[in-house]
PLY file of the C-alpha trace (Angstrom):
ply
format ascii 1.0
element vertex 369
property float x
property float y
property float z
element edge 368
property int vertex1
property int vertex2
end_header
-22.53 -34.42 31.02
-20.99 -31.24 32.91
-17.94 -31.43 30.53
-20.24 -32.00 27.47
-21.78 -28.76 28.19
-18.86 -26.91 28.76
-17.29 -27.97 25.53
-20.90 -26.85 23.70
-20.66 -23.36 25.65
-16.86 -23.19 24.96
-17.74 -23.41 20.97
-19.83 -20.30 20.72
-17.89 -18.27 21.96
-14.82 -19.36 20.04
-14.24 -15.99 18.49
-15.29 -16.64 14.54
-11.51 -16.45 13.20
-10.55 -19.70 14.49
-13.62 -20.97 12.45
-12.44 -19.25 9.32
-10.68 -21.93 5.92
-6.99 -20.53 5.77
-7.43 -18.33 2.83
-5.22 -18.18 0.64
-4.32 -15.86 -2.67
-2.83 -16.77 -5.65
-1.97 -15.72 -9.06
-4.85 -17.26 -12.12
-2.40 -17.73 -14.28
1.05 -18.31 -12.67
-0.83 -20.05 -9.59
1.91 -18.38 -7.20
0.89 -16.89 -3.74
0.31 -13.16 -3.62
1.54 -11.06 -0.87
-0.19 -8.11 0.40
-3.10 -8.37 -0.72
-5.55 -6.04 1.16
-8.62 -7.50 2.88
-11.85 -5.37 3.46
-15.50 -6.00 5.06
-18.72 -4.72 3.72
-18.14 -1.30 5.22
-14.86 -0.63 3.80
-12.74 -1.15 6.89
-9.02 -2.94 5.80
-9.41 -6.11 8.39
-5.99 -7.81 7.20
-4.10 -8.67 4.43
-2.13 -11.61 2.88
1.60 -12.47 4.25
4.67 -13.06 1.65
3.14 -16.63 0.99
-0.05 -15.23 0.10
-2.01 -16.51 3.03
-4.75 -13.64 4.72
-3.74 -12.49 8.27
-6.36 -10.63 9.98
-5.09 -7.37 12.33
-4.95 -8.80 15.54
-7.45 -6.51 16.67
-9.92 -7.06 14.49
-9.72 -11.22 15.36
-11.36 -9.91 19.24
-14.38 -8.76 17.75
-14.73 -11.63 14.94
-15.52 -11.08 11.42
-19.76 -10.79 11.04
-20.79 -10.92 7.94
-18.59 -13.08 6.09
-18.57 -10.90 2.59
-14.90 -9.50 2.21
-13.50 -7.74 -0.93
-9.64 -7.85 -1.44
-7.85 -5.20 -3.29
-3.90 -5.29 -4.78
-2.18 -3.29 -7.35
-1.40 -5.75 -9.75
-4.80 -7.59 -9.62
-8.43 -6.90 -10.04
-11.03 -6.36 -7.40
-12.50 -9.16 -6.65
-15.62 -9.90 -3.78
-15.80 -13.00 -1.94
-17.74 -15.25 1.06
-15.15 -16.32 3.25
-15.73 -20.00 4.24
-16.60 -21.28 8.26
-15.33 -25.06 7.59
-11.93 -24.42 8.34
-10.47 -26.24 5.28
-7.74 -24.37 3.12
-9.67 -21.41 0.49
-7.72 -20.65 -2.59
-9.09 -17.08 -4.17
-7.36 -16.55 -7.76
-7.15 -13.24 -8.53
-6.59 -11.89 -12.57
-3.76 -9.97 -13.15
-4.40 -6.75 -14.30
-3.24 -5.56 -17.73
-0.93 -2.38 -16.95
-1.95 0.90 -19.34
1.25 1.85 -21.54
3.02 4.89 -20.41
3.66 7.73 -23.15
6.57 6.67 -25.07
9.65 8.70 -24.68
10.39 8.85 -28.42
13.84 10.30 -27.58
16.23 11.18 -24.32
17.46 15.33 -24.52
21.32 14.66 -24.39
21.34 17.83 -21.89
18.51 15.53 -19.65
18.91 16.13 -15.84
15.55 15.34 -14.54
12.93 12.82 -15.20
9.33 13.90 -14.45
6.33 10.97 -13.45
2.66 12.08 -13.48
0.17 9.96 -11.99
-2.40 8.97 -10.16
-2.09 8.59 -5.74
-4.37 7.62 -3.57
-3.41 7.27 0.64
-5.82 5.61 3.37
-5.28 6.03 6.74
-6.99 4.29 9.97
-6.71 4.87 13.51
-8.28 2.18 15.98
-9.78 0.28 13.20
-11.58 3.22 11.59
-10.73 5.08 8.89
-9.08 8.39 10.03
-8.59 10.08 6.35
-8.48 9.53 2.63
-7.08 11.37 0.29
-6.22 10.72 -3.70
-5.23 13.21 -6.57
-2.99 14.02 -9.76
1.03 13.93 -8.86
4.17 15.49 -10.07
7.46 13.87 -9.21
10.47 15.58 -10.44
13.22 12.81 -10.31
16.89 13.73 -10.71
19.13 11.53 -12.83
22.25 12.02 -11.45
22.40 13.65 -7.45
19.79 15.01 -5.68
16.57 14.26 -3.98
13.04 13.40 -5.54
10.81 16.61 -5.12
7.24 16.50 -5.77
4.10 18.91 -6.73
-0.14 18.00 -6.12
-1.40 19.07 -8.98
-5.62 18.12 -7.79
-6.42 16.17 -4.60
-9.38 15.26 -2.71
-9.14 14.66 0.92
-11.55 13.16 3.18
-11.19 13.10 6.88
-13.71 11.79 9.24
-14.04 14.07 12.10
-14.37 12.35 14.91
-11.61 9.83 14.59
-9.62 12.61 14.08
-10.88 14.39 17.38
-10.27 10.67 18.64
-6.55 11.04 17.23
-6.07 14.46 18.64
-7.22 13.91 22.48
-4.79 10.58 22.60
-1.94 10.81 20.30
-1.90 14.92 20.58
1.11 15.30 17.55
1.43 12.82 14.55
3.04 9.56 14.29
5.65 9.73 11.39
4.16 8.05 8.60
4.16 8.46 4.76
1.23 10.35 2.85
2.21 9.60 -0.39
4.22 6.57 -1.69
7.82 7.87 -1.97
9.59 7.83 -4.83
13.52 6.48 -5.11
15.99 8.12 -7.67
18.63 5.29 -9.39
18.71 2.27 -10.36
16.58 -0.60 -8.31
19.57 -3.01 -7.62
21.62 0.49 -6.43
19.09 0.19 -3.03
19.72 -3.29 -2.46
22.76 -3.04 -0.37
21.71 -3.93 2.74
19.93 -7.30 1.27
21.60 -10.54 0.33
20.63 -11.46 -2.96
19.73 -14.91 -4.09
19.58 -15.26 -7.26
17.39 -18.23 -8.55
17.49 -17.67 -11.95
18.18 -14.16 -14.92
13.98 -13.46 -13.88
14.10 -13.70 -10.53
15.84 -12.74 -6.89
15.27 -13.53 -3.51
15.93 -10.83 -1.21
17.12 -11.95 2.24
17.87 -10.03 5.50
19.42 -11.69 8.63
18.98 -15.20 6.56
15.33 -14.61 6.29
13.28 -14.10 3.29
11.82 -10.76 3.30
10.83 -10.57 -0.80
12.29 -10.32 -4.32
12.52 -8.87 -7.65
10.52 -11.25 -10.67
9.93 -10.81 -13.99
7.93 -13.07 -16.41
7.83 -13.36 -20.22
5.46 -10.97 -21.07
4.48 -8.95 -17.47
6.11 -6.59 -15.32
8.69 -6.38 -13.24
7.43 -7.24 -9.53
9.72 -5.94 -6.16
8.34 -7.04 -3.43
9.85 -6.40 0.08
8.77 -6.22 4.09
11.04 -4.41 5.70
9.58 -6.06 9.24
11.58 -9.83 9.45
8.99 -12.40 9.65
7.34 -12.65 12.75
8.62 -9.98 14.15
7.79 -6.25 15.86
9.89 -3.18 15.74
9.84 -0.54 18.41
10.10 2.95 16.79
9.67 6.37 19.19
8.64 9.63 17.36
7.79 13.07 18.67
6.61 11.08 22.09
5.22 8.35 20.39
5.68 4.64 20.68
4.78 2.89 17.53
4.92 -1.02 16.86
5.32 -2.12 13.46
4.53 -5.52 12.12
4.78 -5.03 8.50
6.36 -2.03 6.40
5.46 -3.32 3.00
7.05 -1.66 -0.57
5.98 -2.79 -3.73
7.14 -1.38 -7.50
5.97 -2.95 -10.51
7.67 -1.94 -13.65
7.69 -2.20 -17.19
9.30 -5.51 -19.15
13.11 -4.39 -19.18
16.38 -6.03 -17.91
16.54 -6.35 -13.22
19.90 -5.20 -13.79
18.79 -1.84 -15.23
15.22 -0.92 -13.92
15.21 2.97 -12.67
11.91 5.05 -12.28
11.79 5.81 -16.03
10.54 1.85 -16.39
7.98 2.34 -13.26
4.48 1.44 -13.70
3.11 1.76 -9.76
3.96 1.72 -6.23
2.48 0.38 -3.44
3.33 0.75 0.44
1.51 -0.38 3.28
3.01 0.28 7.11
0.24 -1.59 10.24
1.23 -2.13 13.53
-0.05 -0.15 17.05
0.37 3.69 18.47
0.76 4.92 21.71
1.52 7.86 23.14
-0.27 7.75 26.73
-0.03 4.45 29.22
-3.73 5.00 29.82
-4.81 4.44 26.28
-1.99 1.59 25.55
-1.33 0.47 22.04
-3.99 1.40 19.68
-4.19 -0.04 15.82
-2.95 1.97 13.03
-2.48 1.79 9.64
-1.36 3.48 6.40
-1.54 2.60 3.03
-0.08 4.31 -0.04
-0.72 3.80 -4.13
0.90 5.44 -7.40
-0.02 4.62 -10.73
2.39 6.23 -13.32
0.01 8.42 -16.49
3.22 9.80 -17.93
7.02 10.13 -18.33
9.58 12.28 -19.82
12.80 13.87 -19.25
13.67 17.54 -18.67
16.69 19.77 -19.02
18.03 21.43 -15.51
16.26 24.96 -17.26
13.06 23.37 -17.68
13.77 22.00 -13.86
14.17 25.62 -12.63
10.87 27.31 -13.79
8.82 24.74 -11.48
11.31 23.97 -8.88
10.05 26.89 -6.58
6.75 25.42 -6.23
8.15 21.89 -5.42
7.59 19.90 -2.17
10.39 17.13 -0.70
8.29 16.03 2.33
6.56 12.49 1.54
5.60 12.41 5.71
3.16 15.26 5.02
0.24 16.47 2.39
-1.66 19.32 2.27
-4.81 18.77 4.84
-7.27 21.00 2.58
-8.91 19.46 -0.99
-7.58 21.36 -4.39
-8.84 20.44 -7.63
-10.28 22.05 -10.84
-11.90 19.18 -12.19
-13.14 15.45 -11.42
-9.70 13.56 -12.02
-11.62 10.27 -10.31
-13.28 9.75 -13.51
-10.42 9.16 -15.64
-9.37 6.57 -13.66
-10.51 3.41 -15.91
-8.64 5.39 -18.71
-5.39 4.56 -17.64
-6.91 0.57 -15.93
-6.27 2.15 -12.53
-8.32 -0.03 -10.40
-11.43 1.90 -8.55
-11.07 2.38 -4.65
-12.47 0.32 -2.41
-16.62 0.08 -3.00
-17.50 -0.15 0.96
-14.83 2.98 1.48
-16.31 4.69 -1.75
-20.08 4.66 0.64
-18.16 6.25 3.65
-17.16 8.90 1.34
-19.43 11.90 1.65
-20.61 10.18 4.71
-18.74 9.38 7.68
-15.60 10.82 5.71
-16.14 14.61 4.77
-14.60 16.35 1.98
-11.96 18.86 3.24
-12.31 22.41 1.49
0 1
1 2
2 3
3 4
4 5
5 6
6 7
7 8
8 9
9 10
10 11
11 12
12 13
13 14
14 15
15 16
16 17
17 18
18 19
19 20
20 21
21 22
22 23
23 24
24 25
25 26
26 27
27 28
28 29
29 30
30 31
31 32
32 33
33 34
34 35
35 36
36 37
37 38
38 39
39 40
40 41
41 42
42 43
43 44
44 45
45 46
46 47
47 48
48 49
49 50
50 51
51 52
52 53
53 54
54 55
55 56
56 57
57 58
58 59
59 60
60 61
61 62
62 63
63 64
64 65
65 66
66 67
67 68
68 69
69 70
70 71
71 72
72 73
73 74
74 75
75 76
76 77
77 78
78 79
79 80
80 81
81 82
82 83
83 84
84 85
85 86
86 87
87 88
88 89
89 90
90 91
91 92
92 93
93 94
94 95
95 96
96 97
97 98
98 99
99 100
100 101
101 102
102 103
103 104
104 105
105 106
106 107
107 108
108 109
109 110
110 111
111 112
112 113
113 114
114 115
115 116
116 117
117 118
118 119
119 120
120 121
121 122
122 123
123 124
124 125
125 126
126 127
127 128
128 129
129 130
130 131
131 132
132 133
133 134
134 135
135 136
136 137
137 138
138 139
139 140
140 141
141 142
142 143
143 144
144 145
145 146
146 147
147 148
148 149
149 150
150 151
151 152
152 153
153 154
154 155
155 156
156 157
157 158
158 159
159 160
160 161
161 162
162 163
163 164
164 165
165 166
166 167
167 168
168 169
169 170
170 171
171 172
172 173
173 174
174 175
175 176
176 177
177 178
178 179
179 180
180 181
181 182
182 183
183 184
184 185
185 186
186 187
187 188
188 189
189 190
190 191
191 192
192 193
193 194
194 195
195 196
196 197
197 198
198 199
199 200
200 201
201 202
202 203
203 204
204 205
205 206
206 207
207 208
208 209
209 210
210 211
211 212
212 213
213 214
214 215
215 216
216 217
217 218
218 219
219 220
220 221
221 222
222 223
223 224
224 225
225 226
226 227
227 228
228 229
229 230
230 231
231 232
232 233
233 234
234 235
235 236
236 237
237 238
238 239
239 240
240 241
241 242
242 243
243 244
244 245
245 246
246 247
247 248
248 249
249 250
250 251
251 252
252 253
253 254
254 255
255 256
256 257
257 258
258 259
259 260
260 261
261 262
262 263
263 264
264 265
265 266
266 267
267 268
268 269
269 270
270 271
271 272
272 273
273 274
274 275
275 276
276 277
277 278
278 279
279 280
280 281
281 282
282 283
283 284
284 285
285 286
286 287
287 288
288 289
289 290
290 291
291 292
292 293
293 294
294 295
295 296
296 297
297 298
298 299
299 300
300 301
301 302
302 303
303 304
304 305
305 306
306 307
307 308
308 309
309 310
310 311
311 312
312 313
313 314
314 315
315 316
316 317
317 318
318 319
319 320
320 321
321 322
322 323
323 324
324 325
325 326
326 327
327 328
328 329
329 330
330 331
331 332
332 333
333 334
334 335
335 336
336 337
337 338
338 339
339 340
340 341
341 342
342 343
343 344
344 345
345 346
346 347
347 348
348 349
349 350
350 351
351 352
352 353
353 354
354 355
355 356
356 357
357 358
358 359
359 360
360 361
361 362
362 363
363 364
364 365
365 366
366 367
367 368
């Protein structure tokens, strides 16, 4: 009877993770797994996300405190939004998620023989969280300035919103003091895809598709389908695995550095950024900078949606290069814009941001002027 009634009080407080179906994400129509897929609650807060075989892994942190209420929405760049009730009976959950039709770019009807630069406008948007609440986000109209033969990508906001909520950031300040090294804004690469895929083995399964591998473990490819994009997929962390990185005093953990590019229907062999269509990047792990406060959870994640492309002459390069930035590790910290950019966003398909973040904004996150 004594054991009985251990084993009853034992089962409530079995934190509620270990109650949760294995969820799982895959593609409606090819019925593949989806990695990274980003997992929110009802307040907006990113809980976890789905590994390279599509299966949701909840931050480690967040598992100590359970997930109460079940209602999660899940978020990717090549997918719509979609809302569901995660299940208690432990049994495997399969969510399909729709693919989401990318917006054409503006033709380039011709290239300028005397071309030197390419130049991407878009749409960014960057969320940041410190200790499981969100720290900052920010999202605007871009300028990248991408050169075609040597030379590094440069970069101009053109409007931006950001949001900070100030007292995570006071919570940052007193127990991290500087910043941890992390990007702002998804970075953009110059060249040809298969040019940055040196230190990779590549296995090549068929003309559509690659599987990228790193110390003879899987860590993501390059796929292409009949009629969609281009999908590179990568995690730069091997599979269950942690590296140790030290910045400006600070101790940082990484479990996954995620990089995704989608691009437009063209050949693997010769995809550059003039074929890009969006990039994704999400970096999670733990801080610390003080024994006292030990590792703390933090997390960073980074979209671009490509509105336009076309190719300048060096001249044409000159008259804005004064004005240009090279720093992805660092945005302005102070909102600049002339006009609500946010609305155009179903213009272009560019999926909306997060509906329990979109509540916090105005809220617990304040508009930085």
């Amino acid at each position: 009877m004594i054991r009985l009634v251990k084993l009853v009080i034992l089962f409530f407080f079995i934190p509620i993770h270990f109650l949760l179906a294995q969820v799982v994400f895959v593609d409606s129509d090819t019925k593949l797994p989806i990695p990274s897929v980003s997992v929110f609650n009802v307040n907006g807060n990113l809980i976890g996300f789905s590994n390279k075989n599509g299966m949701m892994e909840l931050i480690p942190e967040m598992k100590a405190g359970g997930l109460n209420p079940l209602d999660l929405s899940v978020q990717h760049i090549s997918y719509e939004s979609k809302a569901f009730t995660a299940s208690k009976n432990g049994a495997e959950q399969v969510i399909l998620l729709q693919p989401r039709a990318n917006q054409l770019k503006e033709v380039v009807i011709s290239i300028n023989p005397t071309a030197e630069f390419l130049y991407i406008k878009g749409y960014y948007r960057s969320l940041e969280t410190f200790n499981l609440k969100h720290k900052y986000y920010s999202d605007g109209i871009i300028e990248f300035y991408v050169p075609l033969k040597k030379g590094k990508v440069k970069y101009r906001l053109v409007d931006f919103r950001v949001y900070q909520d100030p007292a995570v950031t006071e919570d940052y300040r007193q127990k991290m003091w500087t910043f941890f090294q992390a990007p702002r804004i998804a970075e953009i690469f110059p060249g040809k895809l298969m040019d940055r895929m040196a230190e990779y083995t590549l296995r090549k399964v068929s003309d559509k598709k690659y599987f990228l591998l790193k110390k003879e473990s899987e860590v993501g490819h390059i796929a292409s389908t009949e009629s969609g994009p281009v999908s590179f997929y990568v995690d730069h962390i091997l599979p269950d695995t942690v590296r140790l990185e030290k910045v400006l005093g600070i101790e940082a953990k990484l479990r996954h550095d995620v990089y995704i590019e989608n691009y437009s229907h063209a050949p693997i062999e010769d995809l550059s950024p003039k074929d890009l269509l969006n990039v994704y990047q999400l970096v999670t792990g733990t801080i610390k900078r003080k024994a006292e406060y030990g590792h703390i959870p933090y997390e960073v994640m980074n979209e671009f949606y490509v509105m336009q492309t076309e190719f300048l002459s060096a001249k044409e390069y000159q008259v804005v290069e004064p004005s240009l930035l090279k720093n992805f590790n660092k945005a302005s910290d102070k909102s600049v814009f002339s006009r609500p950019f946010w609305n155009d966003l179903a213009t272009y398909n560019i999926s909306p941001i997060n509906s329990g973040l979109e509540t916090q904004l105005d809220q617990n996150l304040k508009l930085m002027k």
